[in-house]
N, C-alpha and C positions, 0 to 999 in steps of 0.2 A: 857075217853069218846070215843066211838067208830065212833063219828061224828069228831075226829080227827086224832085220831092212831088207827090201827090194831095190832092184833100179830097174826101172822103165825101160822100152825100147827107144823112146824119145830124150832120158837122162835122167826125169826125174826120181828119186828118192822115194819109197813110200814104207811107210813103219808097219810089220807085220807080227813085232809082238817087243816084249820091257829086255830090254840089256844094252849093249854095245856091238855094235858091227864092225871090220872095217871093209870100206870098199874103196874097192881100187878103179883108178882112174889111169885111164890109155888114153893117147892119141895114135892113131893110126896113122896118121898122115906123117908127123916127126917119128914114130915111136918113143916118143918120152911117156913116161908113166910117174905117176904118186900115187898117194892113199890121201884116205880121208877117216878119221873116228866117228861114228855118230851114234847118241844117245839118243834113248829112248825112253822114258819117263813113265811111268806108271797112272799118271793124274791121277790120282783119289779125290773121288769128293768129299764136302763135307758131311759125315754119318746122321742120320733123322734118326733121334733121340729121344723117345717117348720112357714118358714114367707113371707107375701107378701104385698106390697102396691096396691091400690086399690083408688084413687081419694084422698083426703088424710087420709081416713084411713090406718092401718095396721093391717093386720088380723094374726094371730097367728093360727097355726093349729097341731094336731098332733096325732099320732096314739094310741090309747087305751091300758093299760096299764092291765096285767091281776094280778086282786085282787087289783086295786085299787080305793079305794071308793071316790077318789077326787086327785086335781090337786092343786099345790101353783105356781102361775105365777111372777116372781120378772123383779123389772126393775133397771138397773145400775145409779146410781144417786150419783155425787159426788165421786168416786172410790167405792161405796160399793154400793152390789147388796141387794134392798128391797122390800118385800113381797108386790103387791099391789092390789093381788085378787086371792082367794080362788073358785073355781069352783066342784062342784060336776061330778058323776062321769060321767054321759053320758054327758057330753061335749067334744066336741076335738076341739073347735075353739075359740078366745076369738079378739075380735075386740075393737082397738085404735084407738079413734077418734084424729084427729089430732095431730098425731105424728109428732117430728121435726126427721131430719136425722139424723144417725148417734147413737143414744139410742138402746140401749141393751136389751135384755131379754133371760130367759131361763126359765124352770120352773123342777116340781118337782112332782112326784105321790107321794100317802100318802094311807097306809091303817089303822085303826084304829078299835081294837075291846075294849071291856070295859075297862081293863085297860092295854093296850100294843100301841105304836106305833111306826110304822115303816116309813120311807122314801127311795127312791130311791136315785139311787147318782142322781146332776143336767143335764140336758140334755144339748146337744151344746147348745153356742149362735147362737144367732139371731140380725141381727144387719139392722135396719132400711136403706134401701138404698134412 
């Protein structure tokens, strides 16, 4: 699909946006022909994870993530960190009411197309002061 890969006029391959292509491969000179599949990856970075209190909320903030269609925010409960909201993509802030000291948080970009999905690694914590 050429809404994903290109091919050069010299052969090579260059990625023009996230899915699967297939591109076909000729010899002119035999005419034998194949294919080839090629993925294309999303990269996510890791999301920059700021936190602040604010009366007794705590607001969670962070910088936009490129190609990703949403956010998983988890919170440290018990030694294990769990998923406690899902946020789509134009959000960069998510507000805790009544947070106690001391609790945890990091989160996660995600992009998702029909059927592939990708995650970021987790972002630093964030640790309620």
């Amino acid at each position: 699909s050429p809404s994903v890969a290109t091919v050069t006029q010299t052969g090579k391959i260059k990625a023009v946006g996230i899915g699967t292509a297939k591109i076909v491969l000729y010899d002119g000179y035999t005419g034998a022909y194949d294919f080839a599949l090629v993925h294309v990856k999303a990269n996510l970075i890791k999301p920059k994870l700021s936190g602040k209190k604010k009366g007794k909320n705590f607001i969670l903030t962070w910088k936009k993530v490129k190609n990703a269609i949403g956010y998983s925010i988890y919170q440290k409960k018990k030694k294990k960190y769990r998923k406690i909201k899902e946020v789509g993509r134009g959000k960069t802030q998510y507000v805790i009411k009544k947070e106690k000291k001391g609790t945890k948080y990091r989160i996660q970009a995600q992009y998702q197309s029909q059927d592939k999905k990708e995650n970021s690694q987790y972002s630093r914590i964030v640790t309620v002061k």
